[in-house]
N, C-alpha and C positions, 0 to 999 in steps of 0.2 A: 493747546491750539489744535483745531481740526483744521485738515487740510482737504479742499474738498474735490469731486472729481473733476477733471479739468477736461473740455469737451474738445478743446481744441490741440491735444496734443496727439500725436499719431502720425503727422502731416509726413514726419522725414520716411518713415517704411513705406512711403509711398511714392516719394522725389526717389530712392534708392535705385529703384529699376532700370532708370535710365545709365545708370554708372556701369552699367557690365550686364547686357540682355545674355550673354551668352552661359551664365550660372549664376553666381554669387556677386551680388545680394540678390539677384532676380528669384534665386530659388528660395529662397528665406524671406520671401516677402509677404506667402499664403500664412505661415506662423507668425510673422511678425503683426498681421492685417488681425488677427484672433485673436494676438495678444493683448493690442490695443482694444476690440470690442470686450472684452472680459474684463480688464481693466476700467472700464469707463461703467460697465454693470457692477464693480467693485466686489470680482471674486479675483481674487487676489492670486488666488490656488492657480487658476486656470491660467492668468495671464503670464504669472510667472514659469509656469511650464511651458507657454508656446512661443514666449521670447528666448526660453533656452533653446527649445529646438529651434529655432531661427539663429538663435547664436551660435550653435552648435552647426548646424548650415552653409553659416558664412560666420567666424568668429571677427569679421570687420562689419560688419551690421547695424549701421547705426542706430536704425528704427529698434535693432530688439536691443541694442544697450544701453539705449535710451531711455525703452521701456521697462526694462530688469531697475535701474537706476529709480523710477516712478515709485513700482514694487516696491523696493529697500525703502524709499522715504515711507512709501504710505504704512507699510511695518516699522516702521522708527531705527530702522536700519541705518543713519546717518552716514555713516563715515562710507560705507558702501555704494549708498546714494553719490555721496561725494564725487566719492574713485570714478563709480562709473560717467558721471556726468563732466568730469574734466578729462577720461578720455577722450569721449563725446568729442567736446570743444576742441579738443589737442588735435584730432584729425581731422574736425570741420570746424572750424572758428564763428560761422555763420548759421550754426544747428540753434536752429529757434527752442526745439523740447528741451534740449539740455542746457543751452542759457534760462531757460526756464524755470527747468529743474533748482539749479544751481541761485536763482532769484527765489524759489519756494523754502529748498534750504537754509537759508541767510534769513528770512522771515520767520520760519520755525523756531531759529536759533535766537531771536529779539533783536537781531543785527537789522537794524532796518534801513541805513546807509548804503549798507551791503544792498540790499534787496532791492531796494528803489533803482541801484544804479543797473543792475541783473535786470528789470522790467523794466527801465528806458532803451537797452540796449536790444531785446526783445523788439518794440514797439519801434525803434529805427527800422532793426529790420523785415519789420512785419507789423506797419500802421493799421494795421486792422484786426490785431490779437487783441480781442474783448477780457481773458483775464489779467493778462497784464496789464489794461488801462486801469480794470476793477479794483485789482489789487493798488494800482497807484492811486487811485481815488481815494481809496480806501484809508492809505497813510498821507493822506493830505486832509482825511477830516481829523478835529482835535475827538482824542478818547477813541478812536477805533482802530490805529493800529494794532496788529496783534490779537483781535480778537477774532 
């Protein structure tokens, strides 16, 4: 299964700043802003080193561990992907990238119960996430899920 680049993920390295103007995550938000443009051009290389330095920056970061979490799926890193995306959730329950994540995971894995309920949960909190409708459209026509 290809997974493809998803235009609308990035959103939280940018909600971050408000949480603490006075360093961290405000300082980690120039590397974590590259990591996501690099990522979304699908060099992999690049995105994964400026969400390090972002995480390295601030290791509470949600945009870059978010984003490292993105990296690990789209290298078929799994279990990495995982880890990082239920930190994610552990210290923001409401982080739309890493329910995300964690909905593209479950699809990956042919779990599509899982998945659907990852992209409704998404789509509560964020009615106007065009891949998580895509993606639910998607497993409501007969023969294309999973493809």
């Amino acid at each position: 299964m290809l997974l493809t680049v998803l235009a609308g993920c990035g959103r939280e390295a940018h909600t971050n700043a408000a949480r603490d103007p006075e360093g961290c995550p405000g300082i980690a938000n120039p590397d974590a802003g590259k990591g996501w443009d690099a990522y979304r051009n699908d060099d992999l290389a690049a995105a994964q080193q400026a969400f390090q330095a972002a995480r390295d920056a601030c290791p509470s970061h949600l945009g870059a561990r978010a984003g490292l979490g993105y990296v690990a799926l789209r290298e078929g890193e799994l279990e990495a992907a995982r880890t990082l995306f239920r930190e994610v959730v552990q210290d923001d329950p409401a982080n739309v990238d890493a329910l995300e994540g964690l909905a593209l995971l479950a699809w990956r894995e042919g779990d599509l119960e899982r998945a659907g309920e990852g992209f409704r949960k998404v789509l509560e909190l964020d009615p106007e996430h065009q891949e998580a409708r895509s993606y639910l459209e998607r497993m409501e026509k007969p023969d294309s899920a999973g493809a």
